[in-house]
MDTraj code that builds the backbone (N, CA, C; nanometers):
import mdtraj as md
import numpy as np

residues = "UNK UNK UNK UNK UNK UNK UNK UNK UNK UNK UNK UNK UNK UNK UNK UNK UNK UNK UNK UNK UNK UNK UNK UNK UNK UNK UNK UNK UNK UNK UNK UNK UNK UNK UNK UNK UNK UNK UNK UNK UNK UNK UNK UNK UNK UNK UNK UNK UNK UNK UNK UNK UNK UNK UNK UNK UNK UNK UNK UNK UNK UNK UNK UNK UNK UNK UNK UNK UNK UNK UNK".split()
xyz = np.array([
    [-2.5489, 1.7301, 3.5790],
    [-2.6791, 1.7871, 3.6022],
    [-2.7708, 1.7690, 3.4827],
    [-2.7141, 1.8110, 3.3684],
    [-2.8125, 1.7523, 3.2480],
    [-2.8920, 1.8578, 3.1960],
    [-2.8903, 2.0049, 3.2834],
    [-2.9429, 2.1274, 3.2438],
    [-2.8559, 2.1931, 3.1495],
    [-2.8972, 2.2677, 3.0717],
    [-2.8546, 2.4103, 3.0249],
    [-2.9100, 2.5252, 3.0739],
    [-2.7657, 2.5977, 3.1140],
    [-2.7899, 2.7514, 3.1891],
    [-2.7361, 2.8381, 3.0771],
    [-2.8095, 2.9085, 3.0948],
    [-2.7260, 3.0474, 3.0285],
    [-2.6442, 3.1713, 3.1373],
    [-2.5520, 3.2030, 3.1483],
    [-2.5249, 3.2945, 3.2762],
    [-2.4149, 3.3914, 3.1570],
    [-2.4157, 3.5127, 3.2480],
    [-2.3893, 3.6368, 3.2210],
    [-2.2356, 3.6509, 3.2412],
    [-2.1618, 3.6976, 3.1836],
    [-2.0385, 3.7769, 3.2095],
    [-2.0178, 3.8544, 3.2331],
    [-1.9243, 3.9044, 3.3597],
    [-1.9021, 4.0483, 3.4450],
    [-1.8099, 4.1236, 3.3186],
    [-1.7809, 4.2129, 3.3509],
    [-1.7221, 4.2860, 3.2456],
    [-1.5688, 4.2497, 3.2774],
    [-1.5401, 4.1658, 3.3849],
    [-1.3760, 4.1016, 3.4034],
    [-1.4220, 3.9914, 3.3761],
    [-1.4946, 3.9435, 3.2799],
    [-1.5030, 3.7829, 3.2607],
    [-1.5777, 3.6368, 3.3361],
    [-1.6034, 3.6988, 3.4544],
    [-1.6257, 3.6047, 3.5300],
    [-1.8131, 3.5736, 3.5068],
    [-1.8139, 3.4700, 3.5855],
    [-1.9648, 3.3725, 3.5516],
    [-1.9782, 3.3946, 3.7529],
    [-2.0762, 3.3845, 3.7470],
    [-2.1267, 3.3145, 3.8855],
    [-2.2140, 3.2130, 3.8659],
    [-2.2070, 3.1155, 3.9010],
    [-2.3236, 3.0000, 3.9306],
    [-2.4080, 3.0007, 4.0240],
    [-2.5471, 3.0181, 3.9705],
    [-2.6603, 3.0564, 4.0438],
    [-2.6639, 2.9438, 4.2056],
    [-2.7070, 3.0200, 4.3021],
    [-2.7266, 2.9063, 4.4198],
    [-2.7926, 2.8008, 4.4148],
    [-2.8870, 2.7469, 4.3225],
    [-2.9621, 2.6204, 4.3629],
    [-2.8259, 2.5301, 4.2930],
    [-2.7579, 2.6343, 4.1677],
    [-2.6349, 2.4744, 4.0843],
    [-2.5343, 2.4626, 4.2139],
    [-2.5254, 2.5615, 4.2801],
    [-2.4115, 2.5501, 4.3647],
    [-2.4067, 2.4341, 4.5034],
    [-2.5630, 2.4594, 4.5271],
    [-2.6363, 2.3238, 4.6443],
    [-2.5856, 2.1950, 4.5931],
    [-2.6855, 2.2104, 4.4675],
    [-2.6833, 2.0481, 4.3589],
    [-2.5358, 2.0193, 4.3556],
    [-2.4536, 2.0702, 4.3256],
    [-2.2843, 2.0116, 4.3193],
    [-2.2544, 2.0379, 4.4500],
    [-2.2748, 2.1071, 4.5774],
    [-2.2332, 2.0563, 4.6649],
    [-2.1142, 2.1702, 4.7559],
    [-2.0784, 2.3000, 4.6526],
    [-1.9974, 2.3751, 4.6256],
    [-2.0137, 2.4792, 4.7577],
    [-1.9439, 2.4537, 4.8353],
    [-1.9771, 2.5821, 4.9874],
    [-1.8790, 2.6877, 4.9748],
    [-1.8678, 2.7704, 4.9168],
    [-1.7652, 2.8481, 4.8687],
    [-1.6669, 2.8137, 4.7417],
    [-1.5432, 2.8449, 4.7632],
    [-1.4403, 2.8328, 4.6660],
    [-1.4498, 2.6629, 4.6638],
    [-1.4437, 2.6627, 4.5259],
    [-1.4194, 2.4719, 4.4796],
    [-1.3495, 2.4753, 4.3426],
    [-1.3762, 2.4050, 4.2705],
    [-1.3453, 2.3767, 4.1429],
    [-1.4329, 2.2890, 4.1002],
    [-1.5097, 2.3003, 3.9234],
    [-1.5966, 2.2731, 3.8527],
    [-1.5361, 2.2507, 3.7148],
    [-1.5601, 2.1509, 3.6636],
    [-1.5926, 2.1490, 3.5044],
    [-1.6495, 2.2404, 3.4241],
    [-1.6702, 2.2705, 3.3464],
    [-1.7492, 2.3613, 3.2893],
    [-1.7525, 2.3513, 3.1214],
    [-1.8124, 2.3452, 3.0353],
    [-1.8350, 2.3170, 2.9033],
    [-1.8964, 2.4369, 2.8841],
    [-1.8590, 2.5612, 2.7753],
    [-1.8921, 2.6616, 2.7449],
    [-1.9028, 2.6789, 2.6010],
    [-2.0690, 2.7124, 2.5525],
    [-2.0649, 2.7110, 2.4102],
    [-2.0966, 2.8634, 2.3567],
    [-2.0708, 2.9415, 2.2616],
    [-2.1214, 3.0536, 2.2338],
    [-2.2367, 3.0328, 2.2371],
    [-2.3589, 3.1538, 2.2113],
    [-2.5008, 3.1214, 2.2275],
    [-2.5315, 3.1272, 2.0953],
    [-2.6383, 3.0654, 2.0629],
    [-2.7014, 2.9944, 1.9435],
    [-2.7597, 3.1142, 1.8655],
    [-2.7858, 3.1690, 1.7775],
    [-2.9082, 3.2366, 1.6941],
    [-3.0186, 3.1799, 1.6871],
    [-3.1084, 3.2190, 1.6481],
    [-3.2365, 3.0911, 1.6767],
    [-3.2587, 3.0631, 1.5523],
    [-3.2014, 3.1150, 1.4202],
    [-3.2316, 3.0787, 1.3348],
    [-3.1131, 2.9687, 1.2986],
    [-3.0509, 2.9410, 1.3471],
    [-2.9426, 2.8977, 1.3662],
    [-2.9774, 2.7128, 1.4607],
    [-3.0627, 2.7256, 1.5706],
    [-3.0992, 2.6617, 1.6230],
    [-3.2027, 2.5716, 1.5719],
    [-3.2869, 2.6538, 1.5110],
    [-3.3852, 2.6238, 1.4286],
    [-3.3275, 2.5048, 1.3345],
    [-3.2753, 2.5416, 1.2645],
    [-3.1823, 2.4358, 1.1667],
    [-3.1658, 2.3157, 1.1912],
    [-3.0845, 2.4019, 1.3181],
    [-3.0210, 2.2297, 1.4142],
    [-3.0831, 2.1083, 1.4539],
    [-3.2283, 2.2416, 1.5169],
    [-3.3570, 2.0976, 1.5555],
    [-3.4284, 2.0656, 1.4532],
    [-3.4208, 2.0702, 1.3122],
    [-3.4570, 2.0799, 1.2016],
    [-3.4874, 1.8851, 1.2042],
    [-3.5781, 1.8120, 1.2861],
    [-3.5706, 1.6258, 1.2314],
    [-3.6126, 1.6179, 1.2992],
    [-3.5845, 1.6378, 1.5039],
    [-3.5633, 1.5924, 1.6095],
    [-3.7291, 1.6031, 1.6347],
    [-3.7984, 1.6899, 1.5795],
    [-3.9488, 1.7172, 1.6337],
    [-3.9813, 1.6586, 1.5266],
    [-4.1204, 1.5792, 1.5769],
    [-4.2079, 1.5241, 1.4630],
    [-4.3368, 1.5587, 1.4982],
    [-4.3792, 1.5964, 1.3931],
    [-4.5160, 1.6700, 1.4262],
    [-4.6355, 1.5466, 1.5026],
    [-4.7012, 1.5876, 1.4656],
    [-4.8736, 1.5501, 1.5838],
    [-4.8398, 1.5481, 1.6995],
    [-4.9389, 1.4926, 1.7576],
    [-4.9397, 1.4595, 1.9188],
    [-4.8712, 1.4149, 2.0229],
    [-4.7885, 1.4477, 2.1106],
    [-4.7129, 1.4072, 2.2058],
    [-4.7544, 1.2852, 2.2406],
    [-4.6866, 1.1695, 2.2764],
    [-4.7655, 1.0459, 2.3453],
    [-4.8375, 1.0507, 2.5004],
    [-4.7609, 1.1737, 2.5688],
    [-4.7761, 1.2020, 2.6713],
    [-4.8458, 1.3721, 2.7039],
    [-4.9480, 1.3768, 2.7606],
    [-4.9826, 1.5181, 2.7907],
    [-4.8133, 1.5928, 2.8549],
    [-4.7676, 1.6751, 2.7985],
    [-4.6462, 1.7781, 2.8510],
    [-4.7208, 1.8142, 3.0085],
    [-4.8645, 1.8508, 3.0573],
    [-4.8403, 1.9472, 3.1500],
    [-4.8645, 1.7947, 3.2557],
    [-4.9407, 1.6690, 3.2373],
    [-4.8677, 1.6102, 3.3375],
    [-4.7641, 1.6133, 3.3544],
    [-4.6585, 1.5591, 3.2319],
    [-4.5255, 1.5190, 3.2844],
    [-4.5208, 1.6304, 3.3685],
    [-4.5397, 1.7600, 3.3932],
    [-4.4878, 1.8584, 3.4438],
    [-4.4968, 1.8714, 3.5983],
    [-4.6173, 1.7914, 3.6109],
    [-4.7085, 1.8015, 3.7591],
    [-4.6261, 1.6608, 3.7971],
    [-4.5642, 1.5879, 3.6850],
    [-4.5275, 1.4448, 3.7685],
    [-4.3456, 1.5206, 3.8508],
    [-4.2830, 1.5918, 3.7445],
    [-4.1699, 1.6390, 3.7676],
    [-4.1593, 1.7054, 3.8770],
    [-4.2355, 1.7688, 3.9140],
    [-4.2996, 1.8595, 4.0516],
    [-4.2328, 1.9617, 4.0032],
])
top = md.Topology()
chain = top.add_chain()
for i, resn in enumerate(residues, 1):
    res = top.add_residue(resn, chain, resSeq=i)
    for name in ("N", "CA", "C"):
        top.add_atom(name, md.element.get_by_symbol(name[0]), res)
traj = md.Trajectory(xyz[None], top)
């Protein structure tokens, strides 16, 4: 899928996967999934991380087309 979710833990551990991920994979009840689970970030922490990846000025592209192109 290529998203990051954040989802909640029941107090027995468990996750539910929201219904639109469950459509997108295809999942009609009980299945089995992959799953890659990272603790959650601090933001100062995050901050760091994206510390290169942004370069300042101007986008080449207006963000809110891409947004209207993405639907």
């Amino acid at each position: 899928m290529g998203n990051v979710k954040e989802l909640s833990v029941d107090d027995k551990g468990r996750l539910q996967l929201p219904k639109d991920i469950r459509k997108k994979l295809g999942i009609n009840g009980r299945g089995k999934v992959k799953v890659i689970i990272t603790a959650p970030m601090p933001r100062e922490e995050f901050i760091e991380y994206m510390d290169g990846f942004i370069k300042g000025g101007d986008p080449p592209v207006d963000p809110l087309r891409l947004k209207k192109i993405g639907g």
